[in-house]
C-alpha positions in Angstrom: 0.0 0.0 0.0 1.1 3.5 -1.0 1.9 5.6 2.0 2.6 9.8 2.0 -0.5 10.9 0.3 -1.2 14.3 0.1 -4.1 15.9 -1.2 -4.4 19.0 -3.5 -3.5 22.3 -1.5 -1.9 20.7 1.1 1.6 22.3 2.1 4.8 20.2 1.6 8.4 21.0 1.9 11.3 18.8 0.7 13.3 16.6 3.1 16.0 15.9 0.6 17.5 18.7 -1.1 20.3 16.6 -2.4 21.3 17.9 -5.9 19.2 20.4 -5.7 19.9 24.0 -6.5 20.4 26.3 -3.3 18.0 28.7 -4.9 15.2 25.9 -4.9 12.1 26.8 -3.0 11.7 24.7 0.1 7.8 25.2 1.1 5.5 24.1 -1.8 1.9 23.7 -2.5 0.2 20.1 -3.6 -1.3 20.7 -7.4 -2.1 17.5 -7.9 -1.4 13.4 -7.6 0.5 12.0 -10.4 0.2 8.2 -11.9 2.4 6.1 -9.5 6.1 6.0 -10.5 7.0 1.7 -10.2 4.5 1.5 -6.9 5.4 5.0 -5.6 3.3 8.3 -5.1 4.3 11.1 -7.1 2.9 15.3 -7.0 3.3 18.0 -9.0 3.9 20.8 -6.4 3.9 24.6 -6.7 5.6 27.6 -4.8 3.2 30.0 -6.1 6.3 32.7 -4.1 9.0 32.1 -7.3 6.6 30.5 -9.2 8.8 27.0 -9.4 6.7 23.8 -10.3 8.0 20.5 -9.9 7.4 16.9 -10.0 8.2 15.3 -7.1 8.4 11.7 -5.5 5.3 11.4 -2.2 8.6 9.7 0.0 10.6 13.0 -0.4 7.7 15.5 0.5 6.8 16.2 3.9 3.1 17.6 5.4 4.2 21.3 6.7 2.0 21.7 9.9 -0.1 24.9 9.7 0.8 27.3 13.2 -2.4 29.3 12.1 -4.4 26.8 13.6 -6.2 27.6 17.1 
């Protein structure tokens, strides 16, 4: 069974930023769920900040907890 699913709108940030350029967003917006990649999730996330869409795997993404909560 799949695990990490996100649903559209949530907010994710990367826990690997291996490879990665330094100017990479790090906080990012669910757009949508992708077909599975061999058995694993996979998002197309958004920062709507710099505008930077990716494509990204459900194990590397991780739930950012909202502090505007009550």
């Amino acid at each position: 069974m799949a695990k990490n699913i996100f649903a559209k709108g949530q907010q994710v940030s990367l826990q690997s930023r291996v490879g990665l350029s330094p100017r990479t967003p790090s906080e990012f917006t669910v757009l949508m769920r992708l077909p599975d990649n061999l058995g694993r999730p996979q998002y197309r996330i958004r920062n709507e900040e710099h505008g930077h869409e990716r494509v990204e795997q459900g194990s590397n993404l991780e739930l950012i907890e909202s502090a505007k909560h009550p």
